[in-house]
C-alpha positions as CSV (number, residue, x, y, z in Angstrom):
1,X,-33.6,-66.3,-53.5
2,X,-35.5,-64.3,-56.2
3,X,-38.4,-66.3,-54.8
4,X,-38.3,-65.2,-51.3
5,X,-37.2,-61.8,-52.5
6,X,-40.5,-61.8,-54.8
7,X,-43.0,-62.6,-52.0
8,X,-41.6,-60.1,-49.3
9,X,-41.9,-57.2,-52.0
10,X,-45.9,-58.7,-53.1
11,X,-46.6,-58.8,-48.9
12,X,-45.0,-55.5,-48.4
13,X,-47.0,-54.1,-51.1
14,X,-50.1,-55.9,-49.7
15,X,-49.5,-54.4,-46.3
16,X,-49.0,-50.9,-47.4
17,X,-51.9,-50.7,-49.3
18,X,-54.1,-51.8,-46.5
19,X,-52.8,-49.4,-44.0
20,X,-53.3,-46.4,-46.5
21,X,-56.9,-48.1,-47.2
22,X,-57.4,-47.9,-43.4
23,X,-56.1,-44.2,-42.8
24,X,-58.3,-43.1,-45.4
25,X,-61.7,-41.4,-44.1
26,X,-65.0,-40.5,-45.8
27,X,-65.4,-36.9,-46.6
28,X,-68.6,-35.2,-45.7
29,X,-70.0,-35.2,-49.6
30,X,-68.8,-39.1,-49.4
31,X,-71.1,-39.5,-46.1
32,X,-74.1,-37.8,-47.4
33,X,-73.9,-40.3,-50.8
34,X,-73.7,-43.4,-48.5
35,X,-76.5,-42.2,-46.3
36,X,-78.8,-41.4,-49.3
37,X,-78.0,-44.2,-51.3
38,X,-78.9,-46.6,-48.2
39,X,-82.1,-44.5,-48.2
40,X,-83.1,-44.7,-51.2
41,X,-82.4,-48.4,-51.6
42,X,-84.8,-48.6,-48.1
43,X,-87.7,-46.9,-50.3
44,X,-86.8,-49.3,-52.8
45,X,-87.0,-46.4,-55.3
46,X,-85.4,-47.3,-59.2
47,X,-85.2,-45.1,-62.4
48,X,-86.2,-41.8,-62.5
49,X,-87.7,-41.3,-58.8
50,X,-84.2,-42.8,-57.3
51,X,-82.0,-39.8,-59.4
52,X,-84.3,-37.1,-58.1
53,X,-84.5,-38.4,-54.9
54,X,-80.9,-38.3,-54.4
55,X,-80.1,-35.5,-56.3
56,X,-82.7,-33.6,-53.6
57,X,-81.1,-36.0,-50.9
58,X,-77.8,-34.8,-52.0
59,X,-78.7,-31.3,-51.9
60,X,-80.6,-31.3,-49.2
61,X,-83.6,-30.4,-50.1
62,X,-85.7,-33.7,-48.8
63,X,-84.3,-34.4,-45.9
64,X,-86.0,-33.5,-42.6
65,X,-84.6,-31.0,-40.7
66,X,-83.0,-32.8,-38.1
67,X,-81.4,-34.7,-40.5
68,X,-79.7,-31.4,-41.8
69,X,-77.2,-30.5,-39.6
70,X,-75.7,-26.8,-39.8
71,X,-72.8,-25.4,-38.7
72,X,-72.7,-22.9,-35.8
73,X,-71.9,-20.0,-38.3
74,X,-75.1,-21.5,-40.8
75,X,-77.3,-21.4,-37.8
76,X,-76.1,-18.1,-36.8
77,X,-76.3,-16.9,-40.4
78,X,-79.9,-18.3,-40.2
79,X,-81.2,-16.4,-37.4
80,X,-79.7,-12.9,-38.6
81,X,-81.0,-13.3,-41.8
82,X,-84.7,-14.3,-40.5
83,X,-84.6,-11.1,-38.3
84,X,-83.1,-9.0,-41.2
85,X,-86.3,-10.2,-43.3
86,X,-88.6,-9.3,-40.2
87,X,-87.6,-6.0,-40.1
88,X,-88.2,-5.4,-43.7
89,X,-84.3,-4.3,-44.5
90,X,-83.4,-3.9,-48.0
91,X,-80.1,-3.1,-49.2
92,X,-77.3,-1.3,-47.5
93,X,-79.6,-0.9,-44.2
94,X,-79.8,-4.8,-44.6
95,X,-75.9,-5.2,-45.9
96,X,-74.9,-3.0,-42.0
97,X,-77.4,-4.8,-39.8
98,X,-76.2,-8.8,-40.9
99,X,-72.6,-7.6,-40.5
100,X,-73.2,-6.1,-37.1
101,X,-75.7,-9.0,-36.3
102,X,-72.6,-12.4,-37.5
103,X,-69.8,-10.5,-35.5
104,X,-71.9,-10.5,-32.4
105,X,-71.0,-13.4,-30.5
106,X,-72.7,-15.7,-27.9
């Protein structure tokens, strides 16, 4: 009895800790370390090079541009910003025209 008691608790326990193993996803930061990890392992990079490469692949910084994908709000932050810096706006001229130019939609 304490037997058969024993093993349905252990396969209970087995079962529930595969089903919250399986709900569980990656978050974004979790992706990114995966991907650069496989990348750098692809380079076959060790020491020194493989921490800078993924602390730049981590941040960003030496990935290629498609790789870098932005949200609609970074993209539109982006463009108003790159105009902003075309007209030459400094300060509060600069602080009223990206307000006006991120609430603008479309």
């Amino acid at each position: 009895m304490k037997i058969t008691l024993l093993v349905s608790l252990l396969c209970g326990m087995a079962f529930m800790t595969t089903a919250h193993a399986a709900e569980k996803t990656m978050t974004p930061q979790q992706q990114r370390m995966t991907t650069c990890n496989q990348q750098a392992t692809s380079k076959t990079l060790k020491g020194d090079a493989r921490k800078t490469y993924m602390s730049d692949c981590l941040k960003n910084g030496s990935s290629k541009p498609e790789e870098k994908s932005l949200t609609p709000q970074q993209q539109k932050m982006r463009e108003c910003n790159a105009t902003a810096t075309q007209q030459s706006l400094k300060g509060d001229d600069r602080k009223k025209f990206m307000s006006a130019c991120l609430k603008k939609t479309g």
